[in-house]
DRENTORTOR-753665 format. One line per field, with one value per atom (N, C-alpha, C): residue number from 0; atom name; x negated, y, z. Coordinates in Angstrom, 3 decimals. Example, Ala and Ser with C-alpha at 12.3 -4.5 7.8 and 13.67 -1.06 7.14 Angstrom:
% residues 2
n: 0  0  0  1  1  1
atom: N  CA  C  N  CA  C
c1: -13.190  -12.300  -13.200  -12.850  -13.670  -12.900
c2: -5.690  -4.500  -3.300  -2.250  -1.060  0.030
c3: 7.800  7.800  7.800  7.080  7.140  7.870
This chain:
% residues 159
n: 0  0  0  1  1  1  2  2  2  3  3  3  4  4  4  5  5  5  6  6  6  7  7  7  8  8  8  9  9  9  10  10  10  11  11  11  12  12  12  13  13  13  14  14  14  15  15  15  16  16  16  17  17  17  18  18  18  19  19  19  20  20  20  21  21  21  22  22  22  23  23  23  24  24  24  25  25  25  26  26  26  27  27  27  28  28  28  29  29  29  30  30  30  31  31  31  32  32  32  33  33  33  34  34  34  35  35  35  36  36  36  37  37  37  38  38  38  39  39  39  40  40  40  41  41  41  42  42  42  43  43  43  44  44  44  45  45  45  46  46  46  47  47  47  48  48  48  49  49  49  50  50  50  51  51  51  52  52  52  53  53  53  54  54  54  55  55  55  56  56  56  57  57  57  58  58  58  59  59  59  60  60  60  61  61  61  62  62  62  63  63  63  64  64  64  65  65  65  66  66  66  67  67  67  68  68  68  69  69  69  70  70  70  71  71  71  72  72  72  73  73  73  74  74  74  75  75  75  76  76  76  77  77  77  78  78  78  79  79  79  80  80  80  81  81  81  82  82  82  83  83  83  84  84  84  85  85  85  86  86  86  87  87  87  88  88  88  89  89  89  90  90  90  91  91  91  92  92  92  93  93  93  94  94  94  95  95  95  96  96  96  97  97  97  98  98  98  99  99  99  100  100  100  101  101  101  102  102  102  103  103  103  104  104  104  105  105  105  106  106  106  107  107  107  108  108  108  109  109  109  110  110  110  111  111  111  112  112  112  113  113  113  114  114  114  115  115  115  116  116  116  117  117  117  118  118  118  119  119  119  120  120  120  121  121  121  122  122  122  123  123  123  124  124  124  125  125  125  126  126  126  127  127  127  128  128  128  129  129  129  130  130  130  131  131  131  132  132  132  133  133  133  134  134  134  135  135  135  136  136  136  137  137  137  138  138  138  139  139  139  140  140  140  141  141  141  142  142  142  143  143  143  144  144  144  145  145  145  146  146  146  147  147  147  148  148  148  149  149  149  150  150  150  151  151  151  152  152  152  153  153  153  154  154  154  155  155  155  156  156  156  157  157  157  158  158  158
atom: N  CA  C  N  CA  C  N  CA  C  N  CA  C  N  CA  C  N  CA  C  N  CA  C  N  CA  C  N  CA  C  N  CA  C  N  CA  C  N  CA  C  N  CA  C  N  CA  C  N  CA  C  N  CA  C  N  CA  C  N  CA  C  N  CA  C  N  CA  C  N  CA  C  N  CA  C  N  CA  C  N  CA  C  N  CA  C  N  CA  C  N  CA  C  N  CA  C  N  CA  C  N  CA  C  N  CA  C  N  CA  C  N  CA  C  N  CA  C  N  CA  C  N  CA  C  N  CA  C  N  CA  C  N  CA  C  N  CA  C  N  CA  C  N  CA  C  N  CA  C  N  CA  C  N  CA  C  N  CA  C  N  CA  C  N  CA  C  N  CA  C  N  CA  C  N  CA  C  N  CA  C  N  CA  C  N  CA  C  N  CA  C  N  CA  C  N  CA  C  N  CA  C  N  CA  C  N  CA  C  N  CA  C  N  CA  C  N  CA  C  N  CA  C  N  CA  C  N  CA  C  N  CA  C  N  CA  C  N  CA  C  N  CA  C  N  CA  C  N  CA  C  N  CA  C  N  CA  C  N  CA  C  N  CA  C  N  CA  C  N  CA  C  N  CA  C  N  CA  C  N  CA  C  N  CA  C  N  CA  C  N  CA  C  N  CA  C  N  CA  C  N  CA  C  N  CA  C  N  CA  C  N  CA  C  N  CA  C  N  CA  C  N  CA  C  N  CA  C  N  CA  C  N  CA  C  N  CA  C  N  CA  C  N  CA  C  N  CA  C  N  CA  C  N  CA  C  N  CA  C  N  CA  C  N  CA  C  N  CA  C  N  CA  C  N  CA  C  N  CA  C  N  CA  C  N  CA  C  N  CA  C  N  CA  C  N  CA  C  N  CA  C  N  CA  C  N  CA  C  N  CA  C  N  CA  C  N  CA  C  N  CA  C  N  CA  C  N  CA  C  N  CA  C  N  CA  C  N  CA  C  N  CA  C  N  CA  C  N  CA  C  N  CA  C  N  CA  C  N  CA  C  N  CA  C  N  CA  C  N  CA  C  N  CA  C  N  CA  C  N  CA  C  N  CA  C  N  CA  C  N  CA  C  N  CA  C  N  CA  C  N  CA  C  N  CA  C  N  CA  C  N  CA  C  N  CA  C  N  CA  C  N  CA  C  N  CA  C  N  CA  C  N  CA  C  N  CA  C  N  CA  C  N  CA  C  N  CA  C  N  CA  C  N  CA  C
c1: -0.827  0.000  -0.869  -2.084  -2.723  -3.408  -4.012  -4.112  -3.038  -1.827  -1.269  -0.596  -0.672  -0.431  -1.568  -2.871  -4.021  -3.553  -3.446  -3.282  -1.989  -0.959  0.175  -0.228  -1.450  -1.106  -2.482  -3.135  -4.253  -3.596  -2.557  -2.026  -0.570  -0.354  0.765  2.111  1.949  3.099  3.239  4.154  4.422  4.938  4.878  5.018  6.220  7.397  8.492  9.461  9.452  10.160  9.252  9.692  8.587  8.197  9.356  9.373  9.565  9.152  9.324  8.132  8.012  7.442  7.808  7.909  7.761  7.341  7.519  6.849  7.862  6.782  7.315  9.148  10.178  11.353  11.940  11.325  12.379  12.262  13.187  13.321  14.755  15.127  16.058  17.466  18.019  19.083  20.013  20.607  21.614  21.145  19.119  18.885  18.278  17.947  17.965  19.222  20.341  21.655  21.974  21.833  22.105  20.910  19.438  18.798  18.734  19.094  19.862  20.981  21.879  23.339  24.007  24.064  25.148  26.698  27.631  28.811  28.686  29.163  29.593  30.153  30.904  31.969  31.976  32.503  31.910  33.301  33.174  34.646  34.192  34.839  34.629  34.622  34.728  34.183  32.522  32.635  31.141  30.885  31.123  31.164  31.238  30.721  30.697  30.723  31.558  31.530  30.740  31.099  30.597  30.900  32.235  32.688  32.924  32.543  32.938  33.079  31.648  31.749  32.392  33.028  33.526  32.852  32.244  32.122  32.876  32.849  33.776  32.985  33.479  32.923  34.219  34.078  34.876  34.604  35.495  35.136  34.387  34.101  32.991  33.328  34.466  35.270  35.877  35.351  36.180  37.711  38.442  39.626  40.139  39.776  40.606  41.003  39.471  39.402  40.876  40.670  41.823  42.919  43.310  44.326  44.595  44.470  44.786  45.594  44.600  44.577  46.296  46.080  47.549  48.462  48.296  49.289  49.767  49.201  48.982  48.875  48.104  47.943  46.168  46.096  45.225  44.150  43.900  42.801  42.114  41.600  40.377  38.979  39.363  38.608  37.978  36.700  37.000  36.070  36.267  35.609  35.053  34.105  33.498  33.649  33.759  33.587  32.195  31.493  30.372  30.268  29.839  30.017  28.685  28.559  27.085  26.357  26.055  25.093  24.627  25.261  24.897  24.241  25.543  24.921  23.350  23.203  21.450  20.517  20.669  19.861  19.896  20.654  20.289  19.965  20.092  19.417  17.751  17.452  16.187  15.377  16.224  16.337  15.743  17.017  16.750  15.847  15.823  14.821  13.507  13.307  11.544  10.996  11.892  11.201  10.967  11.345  10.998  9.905  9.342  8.416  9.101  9.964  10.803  10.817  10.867  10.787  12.545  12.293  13.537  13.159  14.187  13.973  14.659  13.603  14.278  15.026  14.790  16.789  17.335  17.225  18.919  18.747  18.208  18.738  19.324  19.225  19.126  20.955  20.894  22.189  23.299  23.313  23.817  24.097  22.780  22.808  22.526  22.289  22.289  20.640  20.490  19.184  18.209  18.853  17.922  17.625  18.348  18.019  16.875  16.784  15.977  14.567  14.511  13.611  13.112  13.943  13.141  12.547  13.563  12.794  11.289  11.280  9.792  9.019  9.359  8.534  8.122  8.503  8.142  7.384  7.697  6.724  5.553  5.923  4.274  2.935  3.835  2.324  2.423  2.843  2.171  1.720  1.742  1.020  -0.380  -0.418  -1.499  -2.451  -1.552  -2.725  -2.441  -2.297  -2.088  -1.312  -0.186  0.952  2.407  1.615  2.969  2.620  3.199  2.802  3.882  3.891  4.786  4.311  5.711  5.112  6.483  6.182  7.666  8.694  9.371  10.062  10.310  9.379  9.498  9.030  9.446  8.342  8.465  7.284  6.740  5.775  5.791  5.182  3.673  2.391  1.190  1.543  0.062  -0.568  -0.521  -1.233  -0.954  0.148  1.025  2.043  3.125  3.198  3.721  3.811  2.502  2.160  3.047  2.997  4.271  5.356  5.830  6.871  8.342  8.267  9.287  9.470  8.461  8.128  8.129  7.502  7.956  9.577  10.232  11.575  12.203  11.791  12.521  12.562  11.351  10.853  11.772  11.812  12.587  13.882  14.726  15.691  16.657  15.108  15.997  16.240  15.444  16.143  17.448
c2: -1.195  0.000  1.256  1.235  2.451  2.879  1.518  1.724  2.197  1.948  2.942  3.915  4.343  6.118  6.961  6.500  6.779  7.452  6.323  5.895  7.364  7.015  8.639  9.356  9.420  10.858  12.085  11.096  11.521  12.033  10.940  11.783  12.393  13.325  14.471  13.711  12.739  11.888  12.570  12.680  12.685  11.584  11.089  10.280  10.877  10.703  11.485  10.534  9.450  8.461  7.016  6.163  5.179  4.467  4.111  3.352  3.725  5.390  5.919  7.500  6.981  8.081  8.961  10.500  10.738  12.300  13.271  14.615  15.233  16.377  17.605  17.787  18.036  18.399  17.408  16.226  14.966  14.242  14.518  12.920  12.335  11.422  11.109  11.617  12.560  13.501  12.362  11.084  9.530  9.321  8.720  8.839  9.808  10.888  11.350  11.961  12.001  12.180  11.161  10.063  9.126  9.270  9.461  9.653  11.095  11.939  13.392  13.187  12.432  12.327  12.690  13.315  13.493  12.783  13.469  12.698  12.304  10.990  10.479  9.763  9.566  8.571  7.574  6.760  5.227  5.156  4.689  4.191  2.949  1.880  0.595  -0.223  -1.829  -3.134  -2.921  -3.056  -2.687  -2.077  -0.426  0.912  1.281  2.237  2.602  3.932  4.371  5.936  6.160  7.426  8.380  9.960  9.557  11.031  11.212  12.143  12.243  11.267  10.587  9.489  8.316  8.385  7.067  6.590  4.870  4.596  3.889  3.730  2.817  1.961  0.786  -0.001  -1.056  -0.904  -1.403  -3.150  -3.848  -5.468  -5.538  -6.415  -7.128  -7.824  -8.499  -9.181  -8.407  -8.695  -7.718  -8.064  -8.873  -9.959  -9.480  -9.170  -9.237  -7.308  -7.044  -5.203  -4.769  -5.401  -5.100  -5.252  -6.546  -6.928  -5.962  -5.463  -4.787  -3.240  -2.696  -1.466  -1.515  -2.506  -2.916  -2.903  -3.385  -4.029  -2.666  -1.886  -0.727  -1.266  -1.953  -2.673  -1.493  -1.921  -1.631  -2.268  -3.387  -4.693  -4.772  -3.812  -3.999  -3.377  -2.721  -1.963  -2.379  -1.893  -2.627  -0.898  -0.838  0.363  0.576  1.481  1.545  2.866  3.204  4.465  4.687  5.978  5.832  6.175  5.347  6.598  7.658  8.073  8.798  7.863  7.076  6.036  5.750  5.373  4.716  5.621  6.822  8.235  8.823  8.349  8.928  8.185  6.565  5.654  5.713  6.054  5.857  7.492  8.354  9.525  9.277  8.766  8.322  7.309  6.247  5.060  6.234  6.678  7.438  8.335  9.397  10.392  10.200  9.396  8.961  8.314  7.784  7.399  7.931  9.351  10.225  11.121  11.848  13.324  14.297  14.419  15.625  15.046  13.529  12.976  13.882  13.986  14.136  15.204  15.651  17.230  17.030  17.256  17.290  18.444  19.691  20.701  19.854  19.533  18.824  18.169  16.568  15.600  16.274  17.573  18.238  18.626  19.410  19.679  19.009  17.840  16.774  15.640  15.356  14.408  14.671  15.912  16.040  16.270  16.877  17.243  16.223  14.822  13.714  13.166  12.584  12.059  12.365  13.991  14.310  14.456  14.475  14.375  12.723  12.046  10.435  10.059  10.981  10.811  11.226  12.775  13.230  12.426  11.887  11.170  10.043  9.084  7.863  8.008  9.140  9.534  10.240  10.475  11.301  9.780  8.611  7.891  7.642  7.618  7.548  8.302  9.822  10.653  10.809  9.929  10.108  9.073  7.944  6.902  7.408  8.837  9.384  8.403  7.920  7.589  8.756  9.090  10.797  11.703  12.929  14.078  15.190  16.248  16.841  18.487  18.948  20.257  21.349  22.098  22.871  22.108  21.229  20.405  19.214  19.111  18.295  16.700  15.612  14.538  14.236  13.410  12.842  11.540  10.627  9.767  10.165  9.777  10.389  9.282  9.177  8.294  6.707  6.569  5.481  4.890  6.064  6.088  4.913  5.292  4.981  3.308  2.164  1.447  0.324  1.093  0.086  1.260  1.843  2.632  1.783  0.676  -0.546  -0.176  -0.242  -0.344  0.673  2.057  3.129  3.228  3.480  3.500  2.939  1.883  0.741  0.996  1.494  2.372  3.178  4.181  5.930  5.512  3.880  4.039  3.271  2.963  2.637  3.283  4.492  5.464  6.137
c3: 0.000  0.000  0.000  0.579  0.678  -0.307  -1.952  -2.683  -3.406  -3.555  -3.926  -3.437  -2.147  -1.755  -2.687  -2.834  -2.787  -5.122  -5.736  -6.870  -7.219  -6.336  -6.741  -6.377  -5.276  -5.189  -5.919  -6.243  -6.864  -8.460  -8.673  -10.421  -10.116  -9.070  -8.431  -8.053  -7.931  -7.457  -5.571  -4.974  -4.030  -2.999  -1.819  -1.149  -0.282  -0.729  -0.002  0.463  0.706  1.901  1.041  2.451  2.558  0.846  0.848  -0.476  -1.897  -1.964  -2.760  -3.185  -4.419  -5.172  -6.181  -6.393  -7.437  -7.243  -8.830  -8.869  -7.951  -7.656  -6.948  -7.798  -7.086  -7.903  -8.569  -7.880  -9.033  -8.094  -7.048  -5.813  -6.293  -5.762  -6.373  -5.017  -6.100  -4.833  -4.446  -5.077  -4.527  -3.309  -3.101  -2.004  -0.826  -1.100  -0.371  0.371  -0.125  0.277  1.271  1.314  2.090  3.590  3.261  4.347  5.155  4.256  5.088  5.703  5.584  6.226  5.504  4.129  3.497  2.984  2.821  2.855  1.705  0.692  -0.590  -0.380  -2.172  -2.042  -3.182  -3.053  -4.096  -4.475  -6.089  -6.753  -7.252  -6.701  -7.846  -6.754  -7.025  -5.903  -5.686  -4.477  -3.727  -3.332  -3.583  -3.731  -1.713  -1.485  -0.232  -0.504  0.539  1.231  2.861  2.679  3.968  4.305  5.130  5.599  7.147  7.224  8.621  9.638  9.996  10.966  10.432  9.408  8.978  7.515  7.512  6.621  6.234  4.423  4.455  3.287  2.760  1.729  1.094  -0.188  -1.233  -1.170  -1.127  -1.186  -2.630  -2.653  -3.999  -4.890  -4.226  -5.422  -6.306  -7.471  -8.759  -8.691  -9.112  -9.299  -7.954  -6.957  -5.823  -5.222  -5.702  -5.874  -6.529  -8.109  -9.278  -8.715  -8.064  -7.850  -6.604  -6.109  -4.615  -5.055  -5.864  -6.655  -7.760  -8.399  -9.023  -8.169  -7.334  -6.689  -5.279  -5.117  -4.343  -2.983  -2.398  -1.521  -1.297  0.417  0.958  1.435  1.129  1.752  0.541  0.126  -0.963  -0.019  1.090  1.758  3.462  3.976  5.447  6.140  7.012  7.276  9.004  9.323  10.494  10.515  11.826  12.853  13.409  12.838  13.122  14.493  15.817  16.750  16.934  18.482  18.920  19.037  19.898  19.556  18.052  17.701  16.180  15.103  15.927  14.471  14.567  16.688  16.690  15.918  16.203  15.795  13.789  13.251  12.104  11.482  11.930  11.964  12.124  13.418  13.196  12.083  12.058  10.914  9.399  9.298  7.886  7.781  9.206  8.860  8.651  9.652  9.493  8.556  7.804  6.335  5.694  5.776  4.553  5.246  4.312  4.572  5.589  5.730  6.378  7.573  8.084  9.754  10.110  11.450  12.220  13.518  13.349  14.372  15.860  16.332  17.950  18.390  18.077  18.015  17.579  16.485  16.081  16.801  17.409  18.286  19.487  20.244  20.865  20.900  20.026  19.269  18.775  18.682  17.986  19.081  20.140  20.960  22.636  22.495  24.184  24.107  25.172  25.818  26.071  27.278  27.587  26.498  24.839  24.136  23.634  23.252  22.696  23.710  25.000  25.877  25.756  25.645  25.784  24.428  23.385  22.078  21.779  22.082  22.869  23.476  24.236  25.366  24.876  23.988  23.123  22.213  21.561  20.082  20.521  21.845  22.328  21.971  22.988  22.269  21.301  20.223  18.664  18.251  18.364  18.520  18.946  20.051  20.648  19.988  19.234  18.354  17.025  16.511  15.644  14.386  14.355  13.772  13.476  14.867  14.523  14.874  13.628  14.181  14.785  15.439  15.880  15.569  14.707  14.503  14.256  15.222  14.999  15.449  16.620  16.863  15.836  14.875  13.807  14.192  14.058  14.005  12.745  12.268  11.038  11.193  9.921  10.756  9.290  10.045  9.305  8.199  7.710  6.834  7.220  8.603  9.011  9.643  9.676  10.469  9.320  8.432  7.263  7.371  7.649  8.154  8.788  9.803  11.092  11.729  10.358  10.455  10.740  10.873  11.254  12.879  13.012  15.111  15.650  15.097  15.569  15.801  14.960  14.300  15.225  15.592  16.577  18.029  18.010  19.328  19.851  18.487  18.898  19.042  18.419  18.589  19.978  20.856  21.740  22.845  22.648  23.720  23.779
């Protein structure tokens, strides 16, 4: 992997979430919408939304999708309530994969004061084995951070 961070970024590729590269001005706005929190909405079998704390996702079966839709029936669909818990942990999930990391105001704002204090308080040691950096209430995970960005992640999210 480090041969190729090394390989994009030497010919202007950018390293802007884990599993992804490309130029300055061409990320792909589908996912980064999803790792910002943005709301969307899916038409078709398979298809998933995201509004307001609620997700929802389209069944998979084509034949059974169609048939529901014909038939004006409602069981083509199954859906979750995102709550606070869940909404911190995948805030972290999503943010830290990308370049932008995750802001402690907002956890602050969003999740209460202690969250964002224990969140602090966990990422201080990766910090300190330089995996994360902290800047402007910002975290980020470095170069190596990138690495065992699985375990961090896992870390921040069980506070």
């Amino acid at each position: 992997i480090e041969m190729l961070m090394d390989f994009a970024g030497r010919n202007g590729y950018d390293h802007y979430e884990i599993s992804n590269f490309a130029k300055p001005g061409f990320y792909s706005r589908h996912n980064v919408g999803y790792w910002t929190g943005k709301h969307y909405i899916g038409f078709g079998p398979s298809a998933h939304s995201y509004l307001n704390g609620l997700r929802r996702w389209n069944i998979a079966n084509n034949t059974a999708y169609c048939n529901a839709i014909e038939n004006d029936r409602r069981d083509y669909f199954e859906t979750e309530e995102i709550d606070t818990g869940k909404a911190y942990n995948e805030y972290v999930l999503t943010g830290l994969r990308t370049k932008w990391g995750i802001d402690l105001d907002y956890i602050t704002n969003m999740f209460g004061q202690e969250k964002a204090r224990k969140c602090s308080e966990v990422a201080g040691k990766f910090v300190q084995q330089g995996s994360l950096s902290i800047k402007n209430s910002r975290i980020t995970l470095s170069r190596s951070g990138f690495l065992i960005a699985d375990y961090i992640i896992r870390e921040l999210m069980i506070v």
